[in-house]
C-alpha positions as CSV (number, residue, x, y, z in Angstrom):
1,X,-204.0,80.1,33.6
2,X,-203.1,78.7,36.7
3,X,-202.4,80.2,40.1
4,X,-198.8,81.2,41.5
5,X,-197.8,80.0,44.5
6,X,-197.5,82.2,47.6
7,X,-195.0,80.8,49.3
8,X,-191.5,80.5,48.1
9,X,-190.3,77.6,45.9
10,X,-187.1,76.3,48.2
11,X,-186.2,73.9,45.6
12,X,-182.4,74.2,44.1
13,X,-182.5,75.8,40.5
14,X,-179.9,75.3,38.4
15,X,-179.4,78.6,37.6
16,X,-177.9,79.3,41.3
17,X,-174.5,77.9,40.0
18,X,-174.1,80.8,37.4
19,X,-171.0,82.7,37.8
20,X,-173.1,85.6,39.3
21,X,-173.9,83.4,42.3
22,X,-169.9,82.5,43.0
23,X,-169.0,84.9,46.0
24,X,-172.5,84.2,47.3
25,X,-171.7,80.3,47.3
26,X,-168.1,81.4,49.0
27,X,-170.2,83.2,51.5
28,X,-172.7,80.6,52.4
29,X,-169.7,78.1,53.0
30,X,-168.0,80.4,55.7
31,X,-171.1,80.5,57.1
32,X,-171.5,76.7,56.7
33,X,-167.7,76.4,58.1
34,X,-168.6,78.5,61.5
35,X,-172.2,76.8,62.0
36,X,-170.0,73.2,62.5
37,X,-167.6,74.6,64.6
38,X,-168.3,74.5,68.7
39,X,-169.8,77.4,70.0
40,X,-166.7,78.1,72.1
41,X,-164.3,78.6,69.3
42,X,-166.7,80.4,67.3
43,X,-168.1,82.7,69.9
44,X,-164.9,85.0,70.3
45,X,-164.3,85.2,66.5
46,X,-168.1,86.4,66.6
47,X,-166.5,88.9,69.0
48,X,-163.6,90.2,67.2
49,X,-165.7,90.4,64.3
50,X,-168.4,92.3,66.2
51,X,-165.3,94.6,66.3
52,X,-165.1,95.1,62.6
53,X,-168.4,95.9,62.3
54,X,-168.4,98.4,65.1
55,X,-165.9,100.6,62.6
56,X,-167.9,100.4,59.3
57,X,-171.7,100.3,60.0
58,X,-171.5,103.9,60.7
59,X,-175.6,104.5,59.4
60,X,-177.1,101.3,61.0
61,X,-175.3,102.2,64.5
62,X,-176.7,105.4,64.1
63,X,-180.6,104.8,63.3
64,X,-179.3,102.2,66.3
65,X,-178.4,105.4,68.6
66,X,-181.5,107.0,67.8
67,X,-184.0,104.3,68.5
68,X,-182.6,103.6,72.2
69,X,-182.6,107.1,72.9
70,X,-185.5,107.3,71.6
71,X,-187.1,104.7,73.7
72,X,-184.5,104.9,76.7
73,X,-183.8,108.8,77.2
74,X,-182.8,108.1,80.8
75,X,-179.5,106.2,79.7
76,X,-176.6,108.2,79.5
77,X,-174.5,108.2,76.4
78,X,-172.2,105.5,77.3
79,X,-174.7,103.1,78.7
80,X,-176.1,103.6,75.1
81,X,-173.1,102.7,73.3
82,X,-172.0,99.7,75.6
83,X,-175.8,98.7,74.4
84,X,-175.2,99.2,71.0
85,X,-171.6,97.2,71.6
86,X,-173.8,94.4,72.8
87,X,-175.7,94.5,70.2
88,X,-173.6,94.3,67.6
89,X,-171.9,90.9,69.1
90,X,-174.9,89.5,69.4
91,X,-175.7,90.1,65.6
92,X,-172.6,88.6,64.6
93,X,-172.8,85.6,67.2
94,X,-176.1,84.9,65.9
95,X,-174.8,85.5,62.1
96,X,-171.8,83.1,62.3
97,X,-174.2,80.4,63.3
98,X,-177.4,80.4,61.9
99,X,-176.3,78.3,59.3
100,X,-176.5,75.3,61.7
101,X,-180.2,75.6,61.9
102,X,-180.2,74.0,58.5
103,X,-176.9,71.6,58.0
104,X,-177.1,70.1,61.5
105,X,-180.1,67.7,63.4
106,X,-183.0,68.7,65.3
107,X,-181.5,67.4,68.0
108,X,-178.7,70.0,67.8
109,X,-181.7,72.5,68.1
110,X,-182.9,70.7,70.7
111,X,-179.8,71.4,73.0
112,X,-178.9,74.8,72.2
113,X,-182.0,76.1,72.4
114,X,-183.7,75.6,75.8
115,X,-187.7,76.3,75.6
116,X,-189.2,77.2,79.1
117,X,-192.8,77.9,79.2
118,X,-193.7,74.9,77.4
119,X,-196.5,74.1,79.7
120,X,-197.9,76.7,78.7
121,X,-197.9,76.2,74.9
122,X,-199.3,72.5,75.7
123,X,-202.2,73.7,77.5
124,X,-203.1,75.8,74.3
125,X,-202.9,73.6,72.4
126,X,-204.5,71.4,74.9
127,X,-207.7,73.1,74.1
128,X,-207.4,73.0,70.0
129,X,-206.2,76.4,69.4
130,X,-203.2,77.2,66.9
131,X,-201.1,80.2,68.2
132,X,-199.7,83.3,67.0
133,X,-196.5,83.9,68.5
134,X,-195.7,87.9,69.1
135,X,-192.2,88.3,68.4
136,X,-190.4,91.7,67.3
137,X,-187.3,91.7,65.2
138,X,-184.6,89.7,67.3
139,X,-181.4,89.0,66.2
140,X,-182.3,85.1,67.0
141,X,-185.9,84.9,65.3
142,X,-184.5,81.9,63.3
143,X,-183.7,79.8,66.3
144,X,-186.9,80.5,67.9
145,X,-189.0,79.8,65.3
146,X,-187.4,76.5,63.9
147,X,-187.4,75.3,68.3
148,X,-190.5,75.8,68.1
149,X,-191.1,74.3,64.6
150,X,-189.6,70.9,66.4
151,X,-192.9,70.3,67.8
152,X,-195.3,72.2,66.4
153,X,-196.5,72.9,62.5
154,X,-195.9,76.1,61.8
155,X,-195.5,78.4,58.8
156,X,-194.3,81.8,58.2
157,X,-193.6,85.0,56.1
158,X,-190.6,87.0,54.7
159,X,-189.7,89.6,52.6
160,X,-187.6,88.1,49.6
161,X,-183.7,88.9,49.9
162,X,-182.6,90.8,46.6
163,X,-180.3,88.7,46.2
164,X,-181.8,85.4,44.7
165,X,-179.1,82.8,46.2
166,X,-179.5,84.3,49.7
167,X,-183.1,84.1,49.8
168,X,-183.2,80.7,48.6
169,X,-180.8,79.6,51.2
170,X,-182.8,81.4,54.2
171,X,-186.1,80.1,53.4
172,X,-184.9,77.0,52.9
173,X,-183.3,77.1,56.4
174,X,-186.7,78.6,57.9
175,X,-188.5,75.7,55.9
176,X,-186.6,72.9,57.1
177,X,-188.8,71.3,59.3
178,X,-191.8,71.4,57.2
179,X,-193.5,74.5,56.6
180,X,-193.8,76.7,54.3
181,X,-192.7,80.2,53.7
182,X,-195.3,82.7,52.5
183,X,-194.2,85.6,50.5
184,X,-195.4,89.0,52.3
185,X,-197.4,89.8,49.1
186,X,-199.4,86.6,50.2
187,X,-201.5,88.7,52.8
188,X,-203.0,88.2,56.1
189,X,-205.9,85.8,54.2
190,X,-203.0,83.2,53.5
191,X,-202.0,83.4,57.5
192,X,-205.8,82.6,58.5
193,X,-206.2,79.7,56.1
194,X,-203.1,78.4,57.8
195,X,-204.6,79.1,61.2
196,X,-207.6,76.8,60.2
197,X,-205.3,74.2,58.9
198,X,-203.8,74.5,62.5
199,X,-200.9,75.7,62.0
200,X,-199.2,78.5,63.8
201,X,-196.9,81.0,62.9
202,X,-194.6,84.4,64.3
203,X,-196.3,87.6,64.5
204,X,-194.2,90.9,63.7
205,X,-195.7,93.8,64.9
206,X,-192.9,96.1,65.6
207,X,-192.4,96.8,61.8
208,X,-193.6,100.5,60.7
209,X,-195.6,99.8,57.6
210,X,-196.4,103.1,57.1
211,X,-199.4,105.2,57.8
212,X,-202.2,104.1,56.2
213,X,-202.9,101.0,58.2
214,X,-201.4,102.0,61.3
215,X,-202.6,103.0,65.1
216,X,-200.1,105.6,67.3
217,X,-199.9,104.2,70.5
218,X,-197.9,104.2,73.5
219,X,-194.1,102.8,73.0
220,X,-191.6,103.0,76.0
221,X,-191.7,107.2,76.1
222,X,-192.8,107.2,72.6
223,X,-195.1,106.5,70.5
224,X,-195.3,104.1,67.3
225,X,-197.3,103.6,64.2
226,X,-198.8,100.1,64.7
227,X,-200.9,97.8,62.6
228,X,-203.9,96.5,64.8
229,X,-204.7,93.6,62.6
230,X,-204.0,90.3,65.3
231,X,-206.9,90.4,67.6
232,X,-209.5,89.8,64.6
233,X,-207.0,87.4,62.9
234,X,-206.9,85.4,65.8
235,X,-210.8,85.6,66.6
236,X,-211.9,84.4,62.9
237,X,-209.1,81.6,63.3
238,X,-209.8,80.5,66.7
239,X,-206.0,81.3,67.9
240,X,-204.4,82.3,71.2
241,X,-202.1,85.2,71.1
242,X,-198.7,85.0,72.8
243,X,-195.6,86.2,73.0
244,X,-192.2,85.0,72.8
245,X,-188.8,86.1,74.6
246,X,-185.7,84.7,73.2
247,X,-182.0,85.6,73.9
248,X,-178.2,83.9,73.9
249,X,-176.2,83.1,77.3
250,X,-172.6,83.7,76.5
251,X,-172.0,81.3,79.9
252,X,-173.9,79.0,78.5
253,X,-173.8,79.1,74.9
254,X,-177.2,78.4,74.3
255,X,-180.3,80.3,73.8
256,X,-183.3,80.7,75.9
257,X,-186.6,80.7,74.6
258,X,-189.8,81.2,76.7
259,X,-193.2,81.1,75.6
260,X,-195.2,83.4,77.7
261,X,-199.0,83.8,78.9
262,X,-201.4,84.1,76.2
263,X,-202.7,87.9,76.0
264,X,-206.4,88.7,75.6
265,X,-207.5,91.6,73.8
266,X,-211.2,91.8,74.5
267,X,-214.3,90.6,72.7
268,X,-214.4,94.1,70.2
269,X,-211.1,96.3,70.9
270,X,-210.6,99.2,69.3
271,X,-207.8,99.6,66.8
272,X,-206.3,102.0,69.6
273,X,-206.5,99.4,72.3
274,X,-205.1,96.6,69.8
275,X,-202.1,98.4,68.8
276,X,-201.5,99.4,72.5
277,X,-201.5,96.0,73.5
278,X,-199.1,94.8,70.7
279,X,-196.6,97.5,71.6
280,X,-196.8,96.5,75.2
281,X,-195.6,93.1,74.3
282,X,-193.4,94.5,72.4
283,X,-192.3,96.3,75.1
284,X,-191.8,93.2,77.2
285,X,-189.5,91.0,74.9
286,X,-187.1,93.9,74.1
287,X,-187.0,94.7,77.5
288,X,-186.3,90.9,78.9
289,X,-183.1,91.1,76.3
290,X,-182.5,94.6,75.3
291,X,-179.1,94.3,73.7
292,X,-180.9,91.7,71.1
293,X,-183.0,93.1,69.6
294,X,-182.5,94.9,66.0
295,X,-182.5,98.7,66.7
296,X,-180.8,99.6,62.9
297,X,-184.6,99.2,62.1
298,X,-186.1,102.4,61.1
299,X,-189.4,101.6,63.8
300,X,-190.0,105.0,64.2
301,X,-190.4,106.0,60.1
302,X,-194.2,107.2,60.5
303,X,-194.4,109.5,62.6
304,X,-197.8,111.1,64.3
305,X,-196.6,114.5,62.7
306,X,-195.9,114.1,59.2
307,X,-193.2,116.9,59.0
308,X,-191.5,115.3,61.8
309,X,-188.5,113.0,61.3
310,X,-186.1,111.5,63.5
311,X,-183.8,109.6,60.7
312,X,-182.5,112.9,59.4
């Protein structure tokens, strides 16, 4: 018998034009309809809808709440909910069009997403070594990673969406370029063999993957359950470790992606010291654009105390 694949199939199957699939199709062409319109004219309906979402999302905005108090006690309760505000437009600007990473050219990524630290990246690269790029969940992950894709082969890994249609339609968007998308049941032995194929690929480490697996460390005046597997993936795949920053100027209306210093974690760290590191980069792209990042994550699920729970 042979093998399955790991990565998903991104071909069209005829079955996506079953009746089931209708108000997703009608969904994917709003989004298709917003992704060709100018920024300028989409950006305030992105606002007003920001709006919208503000009054329904009532359990996201409040796991949202929790995490920034969580990791930001000193704000006061309306600093926090301007945050959250924030937050919320930038989901829905990013939402409205995301579609244009797959319809339009890569010279349309090209100019609205400027890349700074590329010198950086070259002199990697420079010296033969693939790259894992750190990046927690943003709201603009896609743009970053498909920039970046514009000049150098990369890969990734995602969680399939339960609905079939959609998660055809967003790995074919994050495969558009050229690589592939691993499924997350494909393992950390599918991201090495890409590592010695040269590839490089996006790095999640703010996900809570429960307790088995994970390291408490430090987390702004926290802690989090972290899982210190990078330093010996990059060591056995001869890759540099860095991270990424990536957030949307409204003056602009472009995004700004920077590739940062490469982080070293020491010939033989312990898991303690890997997943301190990890959450300290963390740390630092939340920080450069707090108000982008996706705080309706449950990050703080596993908790050092079993009994405790902040999601109640």
């Amino acid at each position: 018998m042979s093998r399955q694949p790991k990565w998903f199939d991104v071909s069209f199957k005829w079955r996506y034009l079953h009746p089931k699939f209708w108000p997703s199709w009608f969904a994917i062409l709003i989004l298709v309809i917003f992704s060709l319109m100018p920024a300028n004219l989409r950006d305030p309906i992105a606002k007003l809808l920001a709006n919208l979402v503000m009054k329904i999302a009532k359990k996201p905005l409040s796991v949202a709440k929790i995490n920034i108090k969580t990791c930001f006690p000193e704000l006061s309760d309306q600093e926090v909910d301007r945050l959250i505000k924030d937050n919320v437009r930038t989901f829905t600007t990013v939402l409205l069009g995301q579609g244009e990473l797959l319809i339009r050219s890569k010279a349309n990524i090209y100019r609205r997403v400027a890349l700074i630290g590329e010198e950086r990246l070259q002199a990697v690269r420079a010296q033969g070594h693939p790259v894992i790029f750190i990046m927690p969940h943003v709201w603009a992950i896609e743009y970053a990673g498909l920039r970046l894709n514009c000049d150098l082969p990369m890969v990734t890994m995602a969680k399939a969406h339960r609905n079939e249609l959609f998660s055809w339609f967003n790995n074919r968007m994050r495969s558009c370029l050229g690589g592939r998308v691993y499924m997350r049941e494909a393992g950390i032995r599918a991201l090495l063999s890409e590592l010695k194929q040269d590839n490089s690929f996006f790095y999640l480490p703010d996900e809570d993957l429960g307790r088995d697996r994970s390291e408490f460390a430090p987390f702004f005046e926290t802690e989090k359950a972290t899982v210190p597997v990078v330093a010996r993936l990059a060591q056995a795949g001869n890759a540099k470790v860095m991270p990424i920053t990536i957030g949307y100027d409204y003056q602009a209306r472009r995004f700004t992606c920077e590739v940062h210093d490469a982080v070293e974690f020491g010939e033989k760290p312990s898991k303690y010291d890997e997943a301190l590191i990890l959450n300290q980069m963390v740390e630092m792209v939340i920080k450069a654009y707090p108000e982008q990042y996706m705080w309706f994550l449950k990050i703080f699920k596993t908790r050092r105390d079993p009994e405790e729970s902040l999601y109640r």
